[in-house]
C-alpha positions in Angstrom: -94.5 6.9 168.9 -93.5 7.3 172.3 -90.1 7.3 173.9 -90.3 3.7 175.3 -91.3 2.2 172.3 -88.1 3.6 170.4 -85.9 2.4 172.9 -87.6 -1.2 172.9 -87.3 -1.0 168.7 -83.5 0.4 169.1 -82.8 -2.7 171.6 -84.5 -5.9 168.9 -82.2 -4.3 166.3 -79.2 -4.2 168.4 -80.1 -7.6 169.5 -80.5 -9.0 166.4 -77.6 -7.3 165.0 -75.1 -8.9 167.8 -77.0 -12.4 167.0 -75.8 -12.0 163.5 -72.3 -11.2 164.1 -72.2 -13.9 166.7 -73.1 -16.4 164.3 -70.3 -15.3 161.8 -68.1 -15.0 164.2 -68.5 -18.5 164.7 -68.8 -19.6 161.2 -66.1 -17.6 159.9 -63.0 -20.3 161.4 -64.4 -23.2 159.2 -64.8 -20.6 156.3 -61.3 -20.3 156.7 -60.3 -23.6 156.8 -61.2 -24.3 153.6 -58.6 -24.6 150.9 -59.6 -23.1 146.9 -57.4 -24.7 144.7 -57.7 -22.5 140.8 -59.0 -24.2 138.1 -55.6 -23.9 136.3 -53.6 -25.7 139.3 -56.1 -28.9 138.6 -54.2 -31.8 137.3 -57.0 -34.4 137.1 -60.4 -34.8 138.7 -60.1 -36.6 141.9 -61.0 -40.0 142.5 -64.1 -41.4 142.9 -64.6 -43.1 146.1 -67.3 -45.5 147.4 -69.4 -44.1 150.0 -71.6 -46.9 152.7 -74.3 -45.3 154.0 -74.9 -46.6 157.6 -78.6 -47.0 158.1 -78.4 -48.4 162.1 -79.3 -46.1 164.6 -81.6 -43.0 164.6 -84.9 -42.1 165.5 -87.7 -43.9 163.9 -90.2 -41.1 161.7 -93.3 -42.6 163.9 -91.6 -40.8 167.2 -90.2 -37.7 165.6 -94.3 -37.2 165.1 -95.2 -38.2 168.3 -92.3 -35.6 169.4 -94.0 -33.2 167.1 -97.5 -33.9 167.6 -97.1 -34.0 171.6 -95.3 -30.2 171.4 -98.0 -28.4 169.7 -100.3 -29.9 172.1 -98.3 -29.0 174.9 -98.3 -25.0 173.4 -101.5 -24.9 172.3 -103.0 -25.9 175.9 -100.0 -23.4 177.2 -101.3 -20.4 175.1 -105.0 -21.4 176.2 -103.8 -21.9 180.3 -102.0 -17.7 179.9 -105.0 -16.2 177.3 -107.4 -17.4 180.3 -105.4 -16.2 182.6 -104.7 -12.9 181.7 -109.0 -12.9 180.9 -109.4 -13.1 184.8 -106.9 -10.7 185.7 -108.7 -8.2 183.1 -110.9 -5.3 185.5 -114.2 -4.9 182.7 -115.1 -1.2 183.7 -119.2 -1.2 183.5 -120.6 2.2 182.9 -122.9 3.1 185.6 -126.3 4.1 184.5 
């Protein structure tokens, strides 16, 4: 393995190391926040309230598909526009004969 592709290895890990602790770093204050009362402390089991469920607003499923639907098709024509691309910019040596 050559020196380049050690360094490229050594820099994803580091990269992906500093993503993680980002990402508890800013998990950790509402870890924090939250309060663990012992079993033993417990008096009685708290009281049972009525949730409503609001059901007015949102996106529809039919356009989260289109959404969907309309993104791979935009990548897939992407990946096709680059892989043909890079096919012309390709110099095919031909042996002489």
């Amino acid at each position: 393995m050559n020196t380049i592709r050690r360094i490229h290895r050594l820099a994803g890990l580091l990269a992906a190391s500093a993503a993680a602790l980002l990402v508890l770093a800013a998990a950790s204050p509402a870890m924090a926040s939250t309060a663990l009362i012992p079993y033993y402390e417990r008096s009685a089991p708290p009281a049972q309230t009525l949730i409503h469920t609001m059901t007015a607003g949102g996106m529809p499923g039919w356009q989260i598909t289109l959404i969907a639907v309309a993104a791979a098709a935009l990548s897939a024509i992407l990946a096709v526009a680059a892989d043909r691309a890079r096919a012309t910019r390709r110099h095919i040596a031909v042996p002489s004969a």
